[in-house]
C-alpha positions, 0 to 999 in steps of 0.5 A: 144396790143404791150404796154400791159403787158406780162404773160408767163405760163408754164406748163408740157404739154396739160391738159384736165381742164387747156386749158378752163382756158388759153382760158378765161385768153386770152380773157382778157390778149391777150399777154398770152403765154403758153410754155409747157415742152413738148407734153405729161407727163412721169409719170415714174419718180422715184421721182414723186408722181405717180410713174408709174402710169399716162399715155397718154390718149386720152380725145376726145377733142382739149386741145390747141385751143384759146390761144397762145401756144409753145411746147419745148420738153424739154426732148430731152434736158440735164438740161444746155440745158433747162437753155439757153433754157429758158433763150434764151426765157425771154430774147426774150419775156422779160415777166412781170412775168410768172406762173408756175404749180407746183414745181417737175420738174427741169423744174420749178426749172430752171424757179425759179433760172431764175426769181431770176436771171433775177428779173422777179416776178414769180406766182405760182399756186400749188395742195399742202396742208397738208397731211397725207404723210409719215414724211421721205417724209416731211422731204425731201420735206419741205425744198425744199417747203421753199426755192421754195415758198420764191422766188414766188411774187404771189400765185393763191390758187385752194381752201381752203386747199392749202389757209391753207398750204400756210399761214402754210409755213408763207406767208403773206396772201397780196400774196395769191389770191384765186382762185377755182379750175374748169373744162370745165363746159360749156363742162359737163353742163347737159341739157335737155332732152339731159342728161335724154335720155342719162341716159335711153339709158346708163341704159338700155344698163347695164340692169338697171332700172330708179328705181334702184340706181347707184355708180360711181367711176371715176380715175386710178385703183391703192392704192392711189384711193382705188377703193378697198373700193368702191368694199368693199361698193358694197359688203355690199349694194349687199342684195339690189337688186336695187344697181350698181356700175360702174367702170370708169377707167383703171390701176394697180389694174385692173386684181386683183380687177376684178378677185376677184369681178369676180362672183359679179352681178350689178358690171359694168367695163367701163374701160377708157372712154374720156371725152364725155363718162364719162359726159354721165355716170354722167348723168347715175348714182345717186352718185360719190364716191372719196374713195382716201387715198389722192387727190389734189383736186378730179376735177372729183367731178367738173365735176359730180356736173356740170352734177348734180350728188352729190359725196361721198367723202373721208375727204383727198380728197382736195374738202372736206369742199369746194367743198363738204358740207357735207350734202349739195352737198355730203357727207364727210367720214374718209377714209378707213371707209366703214361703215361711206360710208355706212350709206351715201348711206343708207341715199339716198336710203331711201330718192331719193328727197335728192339725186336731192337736193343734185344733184341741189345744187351742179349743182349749186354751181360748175356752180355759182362759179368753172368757168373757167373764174373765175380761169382765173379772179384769175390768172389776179388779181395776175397778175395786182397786180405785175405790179402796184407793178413793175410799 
């Protein structure tokens, strides 16, 4: 359609629980454009959050099918080159507003000096919210959250936490649409019997019994993701004989911690595993643990609440509260307290039909209402409300 309105999004590059969204917002908008800043993420920038941490990982699945896309490599460029660059191409496309991921690269920054520049209304879908971070980081961090936000027409919350620490920074709650963040769950959906004989053929290949109970921890092995707490929780459940613990994931920590848990029995390391895997360990297990310090979101309880599998999450975890009800899709714990985990667990061990409620209900609450196409729907209703606004 030549006369429909035009969204251009930007992102950092392919990702695994973003490409469902752009395939169901296409269906709907089919002069959508994404431009991402390059192939692949470097996350060896001093000044990310990450530092060092995220690398190239192969998820085992097409991340740019079903949607118009551009890749501009970006980091083959000096910072005046990607400002004609980017200015180059809206004049060229002369997009009814664009969305940007987030505010830390110069990428972004360019993209808010443009839309001022140019009067191009800017959408912002961001993983922030209130956290325990240090206040020399704040103290860096708030001005420039101030000044980026006040030049944003729309903003796409992912939850209730980032919904709170907008209207924290004083934005009128007419700007905010509310959204819910989501992965593939068409893609971790559990079906039967496939997802039963998966989890028998999983089990029986680490020597574990149907009777027994599994935790499972799925993320990079580095602080942030206190994978150590996990260990600590196994450590304490080891006079039950009936307890495992698998480990998804690769990272900094992993020669330390396997070297201290190198005589622990029923500990399993999977190291990483793509997307297909991983669902088929979800099915495996009884209960996912999100032990972080702090996480944005935590999309991994996503995808083991659409395979049925109901988590163990820290309070800083950004799904806490929204996602996770405690006691009625998982359970919320202060982080850093195993003993609070603990008493968790015991609960589920003493009680297996609490384990598939909760397992049910959350089954059900990620597929009824952290869709894909219901992320999609948030970023169309921001978009539709700046074009009768501009029209």
């Amino acid at each position: 359609m030549e006369n429909q309105p035009k969204l251009l999004i930007f992102d950092t590059h392919p990702i695994q629980y973003r490409a469902p969204v752009f395939r169901e917002l296409a269906k709907k908008l089919s002069s959508l454009r994404v431009y991402f800043f390059n192939s692949d993420f470097d996350g060896g920038k001093w000044w990310f959050h990450e530092v060092g941490k995220a690398k190239s990982l192969d998820w085992g699945i097409n991340l740019t099918e079903g949607y118009s896309h551009k890749t501009l490599n970006t980091d083959t460029l000096k910072i005046l080159q990607i400002y004609k660059s980017l200015k180059t191409l809206l004049i060229t496309e002369q997009p009814n507003a664009i969305l940007v991921y987030g505010y830390y690269l110069k990428e972004h920054w360019i993209l808010r000096l443009l839309c001022s520049q140019m009067n191009i209304p800017l959408i912002f879908v961001g993983e922030t919210f209130t956290s325990n971070s240090s206040w020399l980081r704040r103290f860096a961090t708030t001005p420039l959250q101030t000044f980026f936000l006040r030049g944003v027409k729309r903003f796409v919350s992912i939850g209730k936490k980032t919904e709170a620490f907008y209207l924290s920074k004083k934005i009128s709650p007419s700007k905010i649409v509310s959204g819910r963040y989501c992965i593939d769950t068409d893609f971790f959906k559990k079906e039967e019997p496939f997802a039963s004989l998966k989890r028998t053929k999983l089990r029986q290949k680490l020597n574990i019994k149907e009777t027994d109970f599994v935790l499972l921890f799925v993320g990079r092995l580095f602080e942030r993701k206190r994978p150590q707490d996990l260990i600590a929780l196994h450590e304490l459940l080891l006079q039950n004989g009936r307890v495992h613990t698998l480990i998804i994931g690769s990272g900094p920590l992993e020669s330390s911690l396997k070297s201290y848990c190198e005589e622990m029995p029923r500990l399993h390391w999977l190291g990483f595993q793509n997307q297909t895997e991983t669902r088929d360990w979800y099915f495996a297990s009884d209960l996912l643990v999100v032990p972080s310090e702090f996480e944005t979101w935590g999309l991994v309880v996503n995808e083991a609440f659409s395979c049925g599998l109901p988590a163990l999450v820290s309070s800083a975890c950004g799904a806490a509260g929204d996602l996770v009800d405690n006691g009625q899709t998982g359970f919320i714990y202060e982080v850093g307290s195993i003993e609070s985990a603990l008493k968790y667990v015991n609960q589920l061990l003493e009680n297996r039909t609490l384990q598939q409620e909760l397992g049910e209900r959350a089954r059900k609450k990620v597929l009824e209402a952290y869709r894909p196409d219901q992320f999609a729907e948030s970023i169309y209703e921001a978009f539709s409300q700046i074009n009768i606004l501009h029209s």
